[in-house]
ChimeraX commands (.cxc) that place a marker at each C-alpha (Angstrom):
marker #1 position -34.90,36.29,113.29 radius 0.5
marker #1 position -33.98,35.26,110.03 radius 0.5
marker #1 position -37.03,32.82,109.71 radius 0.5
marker #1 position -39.27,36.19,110.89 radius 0.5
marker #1 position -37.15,38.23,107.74 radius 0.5
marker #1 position -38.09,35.79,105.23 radius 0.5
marker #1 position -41.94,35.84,105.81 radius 0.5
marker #1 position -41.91,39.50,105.77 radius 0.5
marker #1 position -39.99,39.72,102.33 radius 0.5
marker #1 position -42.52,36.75,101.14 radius 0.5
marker #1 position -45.46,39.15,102.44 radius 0.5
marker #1 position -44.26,41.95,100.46 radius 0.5
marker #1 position -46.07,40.52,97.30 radius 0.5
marker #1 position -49.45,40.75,99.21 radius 0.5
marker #1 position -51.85,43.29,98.77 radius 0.5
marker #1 position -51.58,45.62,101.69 radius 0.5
marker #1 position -54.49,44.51,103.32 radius 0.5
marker #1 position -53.44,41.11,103.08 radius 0.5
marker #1 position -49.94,42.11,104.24 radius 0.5
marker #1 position -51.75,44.19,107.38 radius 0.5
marker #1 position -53.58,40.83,108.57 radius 0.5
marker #1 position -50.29,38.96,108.82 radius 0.5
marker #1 position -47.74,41.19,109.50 radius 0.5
marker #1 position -49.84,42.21,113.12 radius 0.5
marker #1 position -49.27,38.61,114.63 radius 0.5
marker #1 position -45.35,39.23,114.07 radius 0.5
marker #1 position -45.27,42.82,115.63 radius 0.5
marker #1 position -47.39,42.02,118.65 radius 0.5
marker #1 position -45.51,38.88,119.73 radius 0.5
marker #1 position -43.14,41.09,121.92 radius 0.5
marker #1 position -46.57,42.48,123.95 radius 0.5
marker #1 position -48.19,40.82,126.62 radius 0.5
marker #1 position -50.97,38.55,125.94 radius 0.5
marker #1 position -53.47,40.58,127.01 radius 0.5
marker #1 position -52.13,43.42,124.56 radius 0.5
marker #1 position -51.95,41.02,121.94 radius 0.5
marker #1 position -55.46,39.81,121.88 radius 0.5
marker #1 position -56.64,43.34,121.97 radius 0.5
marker #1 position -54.36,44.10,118.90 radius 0.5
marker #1 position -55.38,41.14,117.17 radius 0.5
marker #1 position -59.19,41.64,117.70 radius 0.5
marker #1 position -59.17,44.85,115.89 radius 0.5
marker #1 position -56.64,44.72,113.29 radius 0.5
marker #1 position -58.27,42.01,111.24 radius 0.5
marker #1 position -61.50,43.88,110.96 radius 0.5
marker #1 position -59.84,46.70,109.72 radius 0.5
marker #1 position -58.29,44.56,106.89 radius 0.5
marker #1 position -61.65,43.15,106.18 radius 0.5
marker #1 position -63.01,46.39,105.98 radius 0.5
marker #1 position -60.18,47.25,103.76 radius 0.5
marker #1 position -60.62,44.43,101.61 radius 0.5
marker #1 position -64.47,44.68,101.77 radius 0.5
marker #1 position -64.92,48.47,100.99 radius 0.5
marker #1 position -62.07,48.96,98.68 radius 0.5
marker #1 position -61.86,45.85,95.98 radius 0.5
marker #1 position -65.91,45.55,95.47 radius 0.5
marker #1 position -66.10,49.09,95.20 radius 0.5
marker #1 position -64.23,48.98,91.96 radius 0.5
marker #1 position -66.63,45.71,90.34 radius 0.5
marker #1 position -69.76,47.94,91.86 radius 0.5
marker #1 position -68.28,50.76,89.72 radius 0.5
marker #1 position -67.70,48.57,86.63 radius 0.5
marker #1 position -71.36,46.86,87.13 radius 0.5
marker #1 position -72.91,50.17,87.09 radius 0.5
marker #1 position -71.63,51.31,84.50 radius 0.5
marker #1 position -72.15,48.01,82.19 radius 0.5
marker #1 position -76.04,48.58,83.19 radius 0.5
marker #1 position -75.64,52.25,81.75 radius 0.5
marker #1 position -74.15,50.79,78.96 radius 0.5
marker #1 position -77.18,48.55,78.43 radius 0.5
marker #1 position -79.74,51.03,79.28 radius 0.5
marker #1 position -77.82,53.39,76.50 radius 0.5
marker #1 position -77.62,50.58,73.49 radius 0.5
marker #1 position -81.63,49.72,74.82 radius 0.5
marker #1 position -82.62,52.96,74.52 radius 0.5
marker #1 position -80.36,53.71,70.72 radius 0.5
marker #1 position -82.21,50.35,69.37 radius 0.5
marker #1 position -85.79,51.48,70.45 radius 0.5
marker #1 position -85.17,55.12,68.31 radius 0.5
marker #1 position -83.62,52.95,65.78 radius 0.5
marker #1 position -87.55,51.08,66.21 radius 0.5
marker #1 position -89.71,53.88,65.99 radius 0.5
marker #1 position -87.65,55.79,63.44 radius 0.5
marker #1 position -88.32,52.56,61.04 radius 0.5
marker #1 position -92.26,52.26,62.20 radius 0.5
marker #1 position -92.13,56.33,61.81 radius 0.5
marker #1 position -90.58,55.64,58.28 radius 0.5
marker #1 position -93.08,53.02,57.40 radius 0.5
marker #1 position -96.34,54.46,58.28 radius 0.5
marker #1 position -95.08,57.68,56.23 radius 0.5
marker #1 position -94.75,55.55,53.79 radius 0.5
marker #1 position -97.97,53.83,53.64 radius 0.5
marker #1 position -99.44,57.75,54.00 radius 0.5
marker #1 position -97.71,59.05,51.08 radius 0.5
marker #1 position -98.68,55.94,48.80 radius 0.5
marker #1 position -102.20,56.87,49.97 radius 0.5
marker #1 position -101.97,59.98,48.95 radius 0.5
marker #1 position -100.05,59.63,45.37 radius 0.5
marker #1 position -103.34,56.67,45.31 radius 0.5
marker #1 position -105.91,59.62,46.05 radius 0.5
marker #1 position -103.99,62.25,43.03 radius 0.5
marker #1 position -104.23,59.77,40.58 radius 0.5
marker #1 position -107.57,59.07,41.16 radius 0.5
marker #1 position -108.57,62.77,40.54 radius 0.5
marker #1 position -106.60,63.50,37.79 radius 0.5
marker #1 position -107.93,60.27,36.47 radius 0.5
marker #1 position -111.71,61.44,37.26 radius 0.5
marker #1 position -111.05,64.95,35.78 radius 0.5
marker #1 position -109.06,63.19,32.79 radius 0.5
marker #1 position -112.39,61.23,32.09 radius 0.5
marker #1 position -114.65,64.58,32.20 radius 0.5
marker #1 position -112.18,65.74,29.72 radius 0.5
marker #1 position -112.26,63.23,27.22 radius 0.5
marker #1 position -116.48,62.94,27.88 radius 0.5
marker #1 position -116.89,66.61,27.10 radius 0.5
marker #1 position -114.02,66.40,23.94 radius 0.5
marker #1 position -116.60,63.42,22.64 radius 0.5
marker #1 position -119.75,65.34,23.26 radius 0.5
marker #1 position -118.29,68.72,21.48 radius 0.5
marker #1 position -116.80,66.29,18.64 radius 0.5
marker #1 position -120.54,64.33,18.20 radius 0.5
marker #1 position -122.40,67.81,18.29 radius 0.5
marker #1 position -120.33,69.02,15.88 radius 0.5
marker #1 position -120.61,66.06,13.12 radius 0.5
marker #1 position -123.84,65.80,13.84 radius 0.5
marker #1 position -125.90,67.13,10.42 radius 0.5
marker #1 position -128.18,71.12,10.83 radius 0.5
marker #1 position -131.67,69.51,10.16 radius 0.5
marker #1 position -132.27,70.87,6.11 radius 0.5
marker #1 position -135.63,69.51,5.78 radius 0.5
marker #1 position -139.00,71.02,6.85 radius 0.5
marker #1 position -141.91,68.72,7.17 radius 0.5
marker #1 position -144.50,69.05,4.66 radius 0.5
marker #1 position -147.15,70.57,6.50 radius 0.5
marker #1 position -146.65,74.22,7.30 radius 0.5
marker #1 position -143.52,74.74,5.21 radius 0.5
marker #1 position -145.14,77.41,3.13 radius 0.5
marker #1 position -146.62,79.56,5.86 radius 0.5
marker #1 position -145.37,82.58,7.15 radius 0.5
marker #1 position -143.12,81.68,10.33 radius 0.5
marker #1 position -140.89,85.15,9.95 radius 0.5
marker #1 position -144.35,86.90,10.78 radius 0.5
marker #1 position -145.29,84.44,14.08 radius 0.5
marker #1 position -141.75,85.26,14.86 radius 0.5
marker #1 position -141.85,88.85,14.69 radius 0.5
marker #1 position -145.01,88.41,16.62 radius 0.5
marker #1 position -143.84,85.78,19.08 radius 0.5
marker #1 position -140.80,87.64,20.09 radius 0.5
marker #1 position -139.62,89.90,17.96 radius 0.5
marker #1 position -137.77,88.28,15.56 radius 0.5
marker #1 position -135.30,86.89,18.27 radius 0.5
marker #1 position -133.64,84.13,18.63 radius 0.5
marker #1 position -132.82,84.64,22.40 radius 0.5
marker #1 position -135.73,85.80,23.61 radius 0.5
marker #1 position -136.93,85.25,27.06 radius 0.5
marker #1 position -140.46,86.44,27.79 radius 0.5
marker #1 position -140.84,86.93,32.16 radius 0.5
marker #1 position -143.29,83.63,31.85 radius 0.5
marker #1 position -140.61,81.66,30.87 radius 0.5
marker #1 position -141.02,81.37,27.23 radius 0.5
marker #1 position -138.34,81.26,25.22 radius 0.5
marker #1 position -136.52,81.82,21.05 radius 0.5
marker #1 position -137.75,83.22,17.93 radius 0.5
marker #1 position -141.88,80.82,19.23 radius 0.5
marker #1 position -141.35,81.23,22.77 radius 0.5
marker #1 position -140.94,77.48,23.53 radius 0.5
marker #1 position -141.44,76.50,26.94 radius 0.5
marker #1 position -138.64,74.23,27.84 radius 0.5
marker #1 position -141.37,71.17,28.04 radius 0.5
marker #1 position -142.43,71.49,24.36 radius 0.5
marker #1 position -139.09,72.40,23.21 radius 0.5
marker #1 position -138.17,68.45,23.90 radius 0.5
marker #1 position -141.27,66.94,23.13 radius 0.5
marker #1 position -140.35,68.05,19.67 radius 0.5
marker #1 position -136.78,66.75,19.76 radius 0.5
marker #1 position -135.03,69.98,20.89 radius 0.5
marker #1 position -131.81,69.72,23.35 radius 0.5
marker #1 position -130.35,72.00,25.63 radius 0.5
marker #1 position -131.88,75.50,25.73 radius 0.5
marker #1 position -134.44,76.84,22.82 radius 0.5
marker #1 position -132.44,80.38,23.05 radius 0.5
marker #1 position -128.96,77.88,22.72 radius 0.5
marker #1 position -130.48,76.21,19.26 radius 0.5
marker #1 position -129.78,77.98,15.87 radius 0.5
marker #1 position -133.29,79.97,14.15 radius 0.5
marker #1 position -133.38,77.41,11.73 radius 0.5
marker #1 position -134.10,74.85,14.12 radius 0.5
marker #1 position -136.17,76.49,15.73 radius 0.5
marker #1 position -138.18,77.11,12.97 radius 0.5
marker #1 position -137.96,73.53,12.32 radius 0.5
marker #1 position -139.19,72.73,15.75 radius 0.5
marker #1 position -141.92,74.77,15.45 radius 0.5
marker #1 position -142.97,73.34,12.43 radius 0.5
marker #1 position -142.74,70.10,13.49 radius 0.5
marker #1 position -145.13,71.03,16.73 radius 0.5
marker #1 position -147.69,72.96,13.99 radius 0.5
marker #1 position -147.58,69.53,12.21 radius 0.5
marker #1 position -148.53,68.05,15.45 radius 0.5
marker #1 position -151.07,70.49,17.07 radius 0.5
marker #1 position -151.85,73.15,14.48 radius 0.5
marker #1 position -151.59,76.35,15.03 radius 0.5
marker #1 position -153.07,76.44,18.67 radius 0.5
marker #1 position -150.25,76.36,20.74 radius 0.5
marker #1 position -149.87,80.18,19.65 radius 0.5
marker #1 position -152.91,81.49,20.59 radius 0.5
marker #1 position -152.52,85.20,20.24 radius 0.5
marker #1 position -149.95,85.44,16.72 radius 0.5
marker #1 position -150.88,81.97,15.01 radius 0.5
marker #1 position -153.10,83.68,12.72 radius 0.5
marker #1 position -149.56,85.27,11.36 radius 0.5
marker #1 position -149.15,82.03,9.94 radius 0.5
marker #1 position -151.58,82.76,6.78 radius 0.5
marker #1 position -150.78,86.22,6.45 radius 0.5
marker link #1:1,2 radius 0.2
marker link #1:2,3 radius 0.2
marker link #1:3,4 radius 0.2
marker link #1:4,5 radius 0.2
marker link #1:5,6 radius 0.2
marker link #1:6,7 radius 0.2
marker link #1:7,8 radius 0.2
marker link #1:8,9 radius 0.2
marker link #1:9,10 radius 0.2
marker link #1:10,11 radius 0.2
marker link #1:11,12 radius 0.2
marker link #1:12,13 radius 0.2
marker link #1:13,14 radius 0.2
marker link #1:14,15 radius 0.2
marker link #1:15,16 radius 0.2
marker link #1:16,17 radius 0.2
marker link #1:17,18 radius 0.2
marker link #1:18,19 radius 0.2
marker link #1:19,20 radius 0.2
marker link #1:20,21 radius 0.2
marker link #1:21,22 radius 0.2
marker link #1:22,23 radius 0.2
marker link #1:23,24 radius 0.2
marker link #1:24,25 radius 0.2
marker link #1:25,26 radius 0.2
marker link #1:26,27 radius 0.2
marker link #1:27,28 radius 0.2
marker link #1:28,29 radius 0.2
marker link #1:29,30 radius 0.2
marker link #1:30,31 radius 0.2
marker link #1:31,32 radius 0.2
marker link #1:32,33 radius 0.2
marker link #1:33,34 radius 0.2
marker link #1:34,35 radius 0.2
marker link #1:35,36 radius 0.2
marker link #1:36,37 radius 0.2
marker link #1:37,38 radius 0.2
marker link #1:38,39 radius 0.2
marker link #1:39,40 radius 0.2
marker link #1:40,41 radius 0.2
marker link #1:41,42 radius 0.2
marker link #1:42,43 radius 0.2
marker link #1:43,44 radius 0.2
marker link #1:44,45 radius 0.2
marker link #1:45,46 radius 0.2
marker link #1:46,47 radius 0.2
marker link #1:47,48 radius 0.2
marker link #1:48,49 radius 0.2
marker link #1:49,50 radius 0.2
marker link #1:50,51 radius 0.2
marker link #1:51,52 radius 0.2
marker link #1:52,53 radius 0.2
marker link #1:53,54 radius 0.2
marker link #1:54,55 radius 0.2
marker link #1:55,56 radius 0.2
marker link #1:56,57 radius 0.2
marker link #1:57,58 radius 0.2
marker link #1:58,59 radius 0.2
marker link #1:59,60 radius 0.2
marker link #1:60,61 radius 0.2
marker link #1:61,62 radius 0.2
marker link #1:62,63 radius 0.2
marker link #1:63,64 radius 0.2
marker link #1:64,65 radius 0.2
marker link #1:65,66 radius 0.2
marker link #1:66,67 radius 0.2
marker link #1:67,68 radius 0.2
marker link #1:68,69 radius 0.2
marker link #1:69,70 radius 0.2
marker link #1:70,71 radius 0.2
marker link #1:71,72 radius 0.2
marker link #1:72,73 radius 0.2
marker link #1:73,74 radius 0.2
marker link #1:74,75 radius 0.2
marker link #1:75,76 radius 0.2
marker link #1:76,77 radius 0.2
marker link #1:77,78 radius 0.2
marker link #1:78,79 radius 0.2
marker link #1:79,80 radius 0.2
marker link #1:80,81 radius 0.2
marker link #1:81,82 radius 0.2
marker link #1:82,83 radius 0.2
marker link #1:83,84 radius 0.2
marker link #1:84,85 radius 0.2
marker link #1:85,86 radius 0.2
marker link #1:86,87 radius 0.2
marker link #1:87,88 radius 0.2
marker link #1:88,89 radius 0.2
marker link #1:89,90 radius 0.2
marker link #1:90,91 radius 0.2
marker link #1:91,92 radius 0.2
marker link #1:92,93 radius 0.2
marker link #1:93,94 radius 0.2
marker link #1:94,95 radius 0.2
marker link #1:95,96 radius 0.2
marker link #1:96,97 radius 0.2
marker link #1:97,98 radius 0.2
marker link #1:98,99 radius 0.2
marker link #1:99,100 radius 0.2
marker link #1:100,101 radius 0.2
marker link #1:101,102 radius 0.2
marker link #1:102,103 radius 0.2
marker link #1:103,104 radius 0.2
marker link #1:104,105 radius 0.2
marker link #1:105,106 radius 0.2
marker link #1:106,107 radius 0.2
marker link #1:107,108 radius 0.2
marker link #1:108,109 radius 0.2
marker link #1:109,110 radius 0.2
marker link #1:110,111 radius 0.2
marker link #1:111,112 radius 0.2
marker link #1:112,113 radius 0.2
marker link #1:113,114 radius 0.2
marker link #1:114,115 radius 0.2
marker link #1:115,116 radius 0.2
marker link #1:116,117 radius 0.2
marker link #1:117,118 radius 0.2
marker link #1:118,119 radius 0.2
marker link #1:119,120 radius 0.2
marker link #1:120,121 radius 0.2
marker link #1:121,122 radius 0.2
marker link #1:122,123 radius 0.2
marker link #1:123,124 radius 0.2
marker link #1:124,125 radius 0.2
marker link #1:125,126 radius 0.2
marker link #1:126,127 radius 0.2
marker link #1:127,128 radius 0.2
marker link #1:128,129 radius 0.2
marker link #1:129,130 radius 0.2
marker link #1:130,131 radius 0.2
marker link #1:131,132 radius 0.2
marker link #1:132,133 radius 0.2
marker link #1:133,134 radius 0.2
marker link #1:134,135 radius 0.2
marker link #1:135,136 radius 0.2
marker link #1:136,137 radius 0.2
marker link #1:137,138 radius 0.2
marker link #1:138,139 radius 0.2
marker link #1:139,140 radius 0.2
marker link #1:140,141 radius 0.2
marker link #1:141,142 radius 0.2
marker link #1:142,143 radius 0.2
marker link #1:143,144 radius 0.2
marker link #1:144,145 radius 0.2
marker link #1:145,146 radius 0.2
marker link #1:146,147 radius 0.2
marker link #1:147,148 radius 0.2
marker link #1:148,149 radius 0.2
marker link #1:149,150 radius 0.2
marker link #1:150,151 radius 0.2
marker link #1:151,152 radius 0.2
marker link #1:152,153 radius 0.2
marker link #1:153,154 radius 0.2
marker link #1:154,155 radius 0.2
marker link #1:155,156 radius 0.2
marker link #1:156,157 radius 0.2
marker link #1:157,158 radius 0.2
marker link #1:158,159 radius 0.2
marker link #1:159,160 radius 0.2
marker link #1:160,161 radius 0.2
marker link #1:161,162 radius 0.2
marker link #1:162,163 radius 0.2
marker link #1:163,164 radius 0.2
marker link #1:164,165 radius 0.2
marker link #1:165,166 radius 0.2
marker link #1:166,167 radius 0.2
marker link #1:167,168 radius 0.2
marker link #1:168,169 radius 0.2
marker link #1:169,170 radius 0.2
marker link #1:170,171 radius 0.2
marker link #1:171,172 radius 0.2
marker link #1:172,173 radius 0.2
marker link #1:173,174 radius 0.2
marker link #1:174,175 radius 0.2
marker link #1:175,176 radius 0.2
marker link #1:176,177 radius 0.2
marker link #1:177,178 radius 0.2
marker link #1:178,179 radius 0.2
marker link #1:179,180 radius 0.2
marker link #1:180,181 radius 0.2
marker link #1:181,182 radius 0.2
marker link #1:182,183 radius 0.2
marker link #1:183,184 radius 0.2
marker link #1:184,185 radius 0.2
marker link #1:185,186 radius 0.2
marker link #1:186,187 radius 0.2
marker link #1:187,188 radius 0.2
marker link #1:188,189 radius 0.2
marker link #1:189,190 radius 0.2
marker link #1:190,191 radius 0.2
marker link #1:191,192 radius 0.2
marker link #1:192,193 radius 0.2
marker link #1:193,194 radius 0.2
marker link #1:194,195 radius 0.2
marker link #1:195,196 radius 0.2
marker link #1:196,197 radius 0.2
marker link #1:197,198 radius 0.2
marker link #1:198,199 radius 0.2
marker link #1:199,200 radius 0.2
marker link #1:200,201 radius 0.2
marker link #1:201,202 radius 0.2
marker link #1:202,203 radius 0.2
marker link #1:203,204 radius 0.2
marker link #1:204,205 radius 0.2
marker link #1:205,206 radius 0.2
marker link #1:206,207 radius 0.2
marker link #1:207,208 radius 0.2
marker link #1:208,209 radius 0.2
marker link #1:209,210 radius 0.2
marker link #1:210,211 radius 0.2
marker link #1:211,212 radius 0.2
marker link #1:212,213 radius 0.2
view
Protein backbone atom coordinates (compact mmCIF):
# COMPACT_ATOMS: atom_id res chain seq x y z
CA UNK A 1 0.00 0.00 0.00
CA UNK A 2 2.39 2.46 0.87
CA UNK A 3 4.64 1.67 -2.24
CA UNK A 4 1.04 2.11 -4.39
CA UNK A 5 0.67 5.83 -2.25
CA UNK A 6 3.94 7.00 -3.28
CA UNK A 7 3.54 6.50 -7.12
CA UNK A 8 0.27 8.16 -7.01
CA UNK A 9 1.66 11.35 -5.12
CA UNK A 10 4.78 11.10 -7.73
CA UNK A 11 1.98 11.00 -10.60
CA UNK A 12 0.38 14.02 -9.36
CA UNK A 13 3.01 16.21 -11.23
CA UNK A 14 1.87 14.60 -14.59
CA UNK A 15 -0.27 16.13 -16.93
CA UNK A 16 -3.64 14.54 -16.58
CA UNK A 17 -3.44 12.59 -19.49
CA UNK A 18 -0.26 11.30 -18.52
CA UNK A 19 -1.58 10.69 -15.00
CA UNK A 20 -4.89 8.80 -16.72
CA UNK A 21 -2.45 6.26 -18.61
CA UNK A 22 -0.80 5.20 -15.37
CA UNK A 23 -3.03 5.57 -12.76
CA UNK A 24 -5.60 2.78 -14.79
CA UNK A 25 -3.03 -0.17 -14.29
CA UNK A 26 -3.24 0.61 -10.37
CA UNK A 27 -7.14 0.80 -10.19
CA UNK A 28 -7.82 -2.26 -12.30
CA UNK A 29 -5.44 -4.62 -10.48
CA UNK A 30 -8.33 -5.60 -8.03
CA UNK A 31 -10.56 -6.81 -11.40
CA UNK A 32 -10.29 -9.94 -13.04
CA UNK A 33 -8.03 -10.34 -15.88
CA UNK A 34 -10.38 -10.39 -18.32
CA UNK A 35 -11.81 -6.94 -16.94
CA UNK A 36 -8.50 -5.65 -16.84
CA UNK A 37 -7.48 -6.13 -20.38
CA UNK A 38 -10.71 -4.65 -21.48
CA UNK A 39 -9.97 -1.55 -19.22
CA UNK A 40 -6.58 -1.32 -20.31
CA UNK A 41 -7.36 -1.57 -24.11
CA UNK A 42 -9.43 1.47 -24.04
CA UNK A 43 -8.10 3.75 -21.54
CA UNK A 44 -4.81 4.38 -23.25
CA UNK A 45 -6.44 5.47 -26.43
CA UNK A 46 -8.37 7.83 -24.73
CA UNK A 47 -5.17 9.42 -23.26
CA UNK A 48 -3.67 9.44 -26.66
CA UNK A 49 -6.52 11.04 -27.94
CA UNK A 50 -6.23 13.41 -25.12
CA UNK A 51 -2.76 14.10 -25.64
CA UNK A 52 -3.16 14.06 -29.49
CA UNK A 53 -6.22 16.44 -29.86
CA UNK A 54 -5.57 18.72 -27.02
CA UNK A 55 -1.58 19.77 -26.90
CA UNK A 56 -1.18 20.10 -30.97
CA UNK A 57 -4.24 21.91 -31.08
CA UNK A 58 -2.66 24.76 -29.24
CA UNK A 59 0.93 24.77 -31.74
CA UNK A 60 -1.82 24.39 -34.80
CA UNK A 61 -3.37 27.56 -33.28
CA UNK A 62 -0.02 29.37 -32.78
CA UNK A 63 1.20 28.16 -36.47
CA UNK A 64 -1.79 29.66 -37.95
CA UNK A 65 -1.63 32.49 -36.67
CA UNK A 66 2.34 33.10 -37.29
CA UNK A 67 1.29 32.46 -41.16
CA UNK A 68 -1.35 35.37 -40.68
CA UNK A 69 1.22 37.23 -39.26
CA UNK A 70 3.39 36.71 -42.35
CA UNK A 71 0.73 37.05 -44.84
CA UNK A 72 -0.10 40.59 -42.89
CA UNK A 73 3.75 42.04 -42.79
CA UNK A 74 3.83 40.47 -46.81
CA UNK A 75 1.04 42.17 -47.72
CA UNK A 76 2.10 45.91 -45.48
CA UNK A 77 5.66 45.64 -47.43
CA UNK A 78 4.08 45.18 -50.97
CA UNK A 79 1.79 48.71 -50.28
CA UNK A 80 4.89 50.01 -48.82
CA UNK A 81 6.28 48.80 -52.78
CA UNK A 82 3.81 50.24 -54.87
CA UNK A 83 3.28 53.37 -52.80
CA UNK A 84 7.22 54.09 -53.57
CA UNK A 85 6.88 52.91 -57.50
CA UNK A 86 3.41 55.08 -57.29
CA UNK A 87 5.62 57.93 -55.78
CA UNK A 88 8.30 57.56 -58.35
CA UNK A 89 6.54 57.41 -61.57
CA UNK A 90 4.60 60.68 -60.26
CA UNK A 91 7.59 61.92 -60.01
CA UNK A 92 9.12 61.29 -63.26
CA UNK A 93 5.40 62.71 -64.65
CA UNK A 94 5.58 65.90 -62.91
CA UNK A 95 9.35 66.57 -63.97
CA UNK A 96 7.91 65.94 -67.46
CA UNK A 97 5.58 68.23 -67.17
CA UNK A 98 7.53 71.28 -65.29
CA UNK A 99 10.13 70.02 -68.66
CA UNK A 100 7.09 70.67 -71.15
CA UNK A 101 6.12 74.54 -69.20
CA UNK A 102 9.42 75.64 -69.52
CA UNK A 103 9.71 74.82 -72.88
CA UNK A 104 6.64 77.01 -73.79
CA UNK A 105 7.26 79.79 -71.84
CA UNK A 106 10.70 79.55 -73.26
CA UNK A 107 9.21 79.36 -77.00
CA UNK A 108 6.73 82.24 -76.27
CA UNK A 109 9.69 84.14 -74.35
CA UNK A 110 11.67 83.90 -77.73
CA UNK A 111 8.56 85.29 -79.92
CA UNK A 112 8.68 88.03 -77.44
CA UNK A 113 12.04 89.15 -77.61
CA UNK A 114 11.90 88.44 -81.83
CA UNK A 115 8.94 90.77 -82.16
CA UNK A 116 10.61 93.50 -79.33
CA UNK A 117 13.79 93.35 -81.99
CA UNK A 118 11.71 93.65 -85.10
CA UNK A 119 9.51 96.74 -83.57
CA UNK A 120 12.98 98.21 -82.17
CA UNK A 121 14.84 97.73 -85.95
CA UNK A 122 11.64 99.20 -87.73
CA UNK A 123 11.67 101.89 -85.66
CA UNK A 124 15.54 103.06 -86.04
CA UNK A 125 15.37 102.30 -89.26
CA UNK A 126 15.64 105.96 -91.33
CA UNK A 127 11.83 107.36 -93.52
CA UNK A 128 13.48 107.25 -97.05
CA UNK A 129 14.04 111.48 -97.66
CA UNK A 130 15.32 111.18 -101.05
CA UNK A 131 13.40 110.90 -104.38
CA UNK A 132 15.25 109.59 -107.33
CA UNK A 133 16.00 111.99 -109.94
CA UNK A 134 13.76 111.01 -112.54
CA UNK A 135 10.15 111.91 -111.94
CA UNK A 136 10.69 114.02 -108.83
CA UNK A 137 9.17 117.06 -110.40
CA UNK A 138 6.00 115.57 -111.81
CA UNK A 139 2.76 115.74 -110.48
CA UNK A 140 2.21 112.50 -108.22
CA UNK A 141 -0.68 114.37 -105.91
CA UNK A 142 -2.70 114.41 -109.32
CA UNK A 143 -1.98 110.36 -110.28
CA UNK A 144 -2.98 110.02 -106.71
CA UNK A 145 -6.11 111.77 -106.73
CA UNK A 146 -6.65 109.84 -109.89
CA UNK A 147 -5.36 106.47 -108.75
CA UNK A 148 -7.40 106.39 -105.65
CA UNK A 149 -8.45 109.29 -104.45
CA UNK A 150 -5.89 110.73 -102.66
CA UNK A 151 -5.78 107.68 -100.19
CA UNK A 152 -3.42 106.13 -98.60
CA UNK A 153 -5.53 102.98 -97.72
CA UNK A 154 -7.19 102.41 -100.59
CA UNK A 155 -8.25 99.07 -101.77
CA UNK A 156 -9.72 98.95 -105.26
CA UNK A 157 -12.11 95.25 -105.59
CA UNK A 158 -9.08 94.06 -108.11
CA UNK A 159 -6.81 94.07 -105.49
CA UNK A 160 -4.95 97.21 -105.95
CA UNK A 161 -3.89 98.96 -103.29
CA UNK A 162 -2.51 102.94 -101.50
CA UNK A 163 -2.40 106.36 -102.73
CA UNK A 164 -0.93 104.13 -106.90
CA UNK A 165 -2.85 101.15 -106.32
CA UNK A 166 0.18 98.80 -105.99
CA UNK A 167 -0.46 95.31 -106.48
CA UNK A 168 1.24 93.49 -103.72
CA UNK A 169 3.83 91.96 -106.52
CA UNK A 170 5.15 95.41 -107.61
CA UNK A 171 4.92 96.83 -104.26
CA UNK A 172 8.18 94.46 -103.43
CA UNK A 173 9.80 94.49 -106.57
CA UNK A 174 10.36 98.08 -105.66
CA UNK A 175 11.57 97.42 -102.12
CA UNK A 176 8.22 97.84 -100.28
CA UNK A 177 7.45 95.52 -97.05
CA UNK A 178 4.43 94.48 -95.51
CA UNK A 179 1.21 95.95 -96.96
CA UNK A 180 1.23 99.15 -99.52
CA UNK A 181 -1.99 100.51 -97.44
CA UNK A 182 0.48 99.70 -94.01
CA UNK A 183 3.47 102.06 -95.61
CA UNK A 184 3.41 105.88 -94.90
CA UNK A 185 2.29 108.31 -98.38
CA UNK A 186 5.66 109.34 -98.56
CA UNK A 187 6.87 106.07 -99.31
CA UNK A 188 4.64 105.35 -101.33
CA UNK A 189 5.26 108.11 -103.35
CA UNK A 190 8.76 107.10 -103.22
CA UNK A 191 7.93 103.67 -104.43
CA UNK A 192 6.16 104.84 -107.12
CA UNK A 193 8.75 106.92 -108.24
CA UNK A 194 11.19 104.53 -108.06
CA UNK A 195 8.87 102.04 -110.40
CA UNK A 196 8.28 105.36 -112.94
CA UNK A 197 12.15 105.43 -112.93
CA UNK A 198 12.02 101.88 -113.88
CA UNK A 199 9.05 101.50 -116.35
CA UNK A 200 7.80 105.01 -117.09
CA UNK A 201 4.69 105.93 -116.76
CA UNK A 202 2.96 102.70 -118.20
CA UNK A 203 2.19 100.81 -115.35
CA UNK A 204 -0.75 103.48 -114.89
CA UNK A 205 -2.42 103.22 -117.89
CA UNK A 206 -5.57 105.18 -117.43
CA UNK A 207 -4.17 108.44 -114.89
CA UNK A 208 -0.32 108.43 -115.91
CA UNK A 209 -0.90 111.25 -118.12
CA UNK A 210 -1.63 113.17 -114.56
CA UNK A 211 1.91 113.01 -114.24
CA UNK A 212 2.60 116.17 -116.68
CA UNK A 213 -0.34 117.99 -115.81
Amino acid sequence: MRSRSVALSRLAVLPAAAVAIAVTPLLTSAHSTQSAQSDTSRTPVAAVRALTTDFPAAHATTAHQSALRARFFAGVEQARREDALKQFYAGIQRSRDEAALKQFYAGVQQARDAAARQQAAQAAAPAPTAAPTAGSNLNWSALAACESSGNPAAVSSGGYMGLYQFDQRTWESVGGSGSPTSASAAEQTLRAQILYSQRGSSPWPVCGSRLFA
